[in-house]
N, C-alpha and C positions, 0 to 999 in steps of 0.2 A: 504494500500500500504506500503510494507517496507521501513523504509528509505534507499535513494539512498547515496553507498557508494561512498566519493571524488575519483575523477579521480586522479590514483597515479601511480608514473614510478616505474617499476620495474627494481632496480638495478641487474647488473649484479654479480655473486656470485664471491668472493673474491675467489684468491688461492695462497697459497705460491711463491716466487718467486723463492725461492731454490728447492723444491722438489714437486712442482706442489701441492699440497694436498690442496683440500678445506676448507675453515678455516667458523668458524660459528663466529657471534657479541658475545660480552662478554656475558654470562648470569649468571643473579643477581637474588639470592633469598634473602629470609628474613634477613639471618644470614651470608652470604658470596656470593662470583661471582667466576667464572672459565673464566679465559684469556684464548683464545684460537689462538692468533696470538697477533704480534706486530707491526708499522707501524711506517714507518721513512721515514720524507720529506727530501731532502737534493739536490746538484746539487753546480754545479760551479755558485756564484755569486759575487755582490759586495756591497761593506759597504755605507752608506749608512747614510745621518744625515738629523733632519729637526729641524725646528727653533720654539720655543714654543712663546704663543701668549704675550709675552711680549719681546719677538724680540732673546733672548736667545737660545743657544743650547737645543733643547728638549730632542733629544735622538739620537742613534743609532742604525742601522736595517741592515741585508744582506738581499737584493732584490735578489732570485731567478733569473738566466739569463734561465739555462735550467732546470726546474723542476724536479724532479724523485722520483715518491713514489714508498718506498720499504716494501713488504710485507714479514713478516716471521712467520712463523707457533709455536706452544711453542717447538716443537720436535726439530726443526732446531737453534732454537735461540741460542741454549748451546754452538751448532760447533764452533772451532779455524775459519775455513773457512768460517764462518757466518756471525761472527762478524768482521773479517776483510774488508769482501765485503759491510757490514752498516757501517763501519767507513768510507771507501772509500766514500760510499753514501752523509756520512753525515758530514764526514769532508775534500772534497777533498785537500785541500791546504795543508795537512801531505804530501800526493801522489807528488804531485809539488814539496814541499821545500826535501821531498823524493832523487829526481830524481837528475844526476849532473847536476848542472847549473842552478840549482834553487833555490826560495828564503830559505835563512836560521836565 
């Protein structure tokens, strides 16, 4: 009897966010890898502290409020228009202190 292969979920295939194209996982050979997209978490959150186990400031984190992963392809990543929309992504509080009446 062959062996029986684990029950596995088949993800859904990635594709650009800017230009729809489906993008393939890194692939790595002996001597080098080929990136074939890039991915960026980012979203409006907030800061964020917690207390280390000797009563002290441990650290600080921005807690995600609305999530948003942003998927780019290597073709698209170059664009002016690209990377402004992953800064947006990934830093929105420029967009805010940006705007009039915001923080500066």
């Amino acid at each position: 009897m062959p062996p029986r292969e684990p029950d596995r979920t088949v993800e859904p295939p990635l594709h650009c966010d800017h230009c729809g194209r489906s993008v393939r996982e890194t692939q790595h050979t002996r001597s080098s890898y080929v990136v074939d997209y890039y991915s960026v978490q980012g979203g409006h959150g907030e800061v964020c502290s917690f207390a280390g186990d000797d009563g002290q400031r441990g650290g600080t984190y921005v807690k995600l409020l609305d999530p948003r992963e942003l998927t780019t392809c290597v073709q698209c990543y170059g664009k002016a228009s690209v990377q402004a929309d992953r800064d947006r992504c990934f830093r929105p509080e420029r967009e805010s202190a940006a705007q009039p009446g915001g923080d500066r």
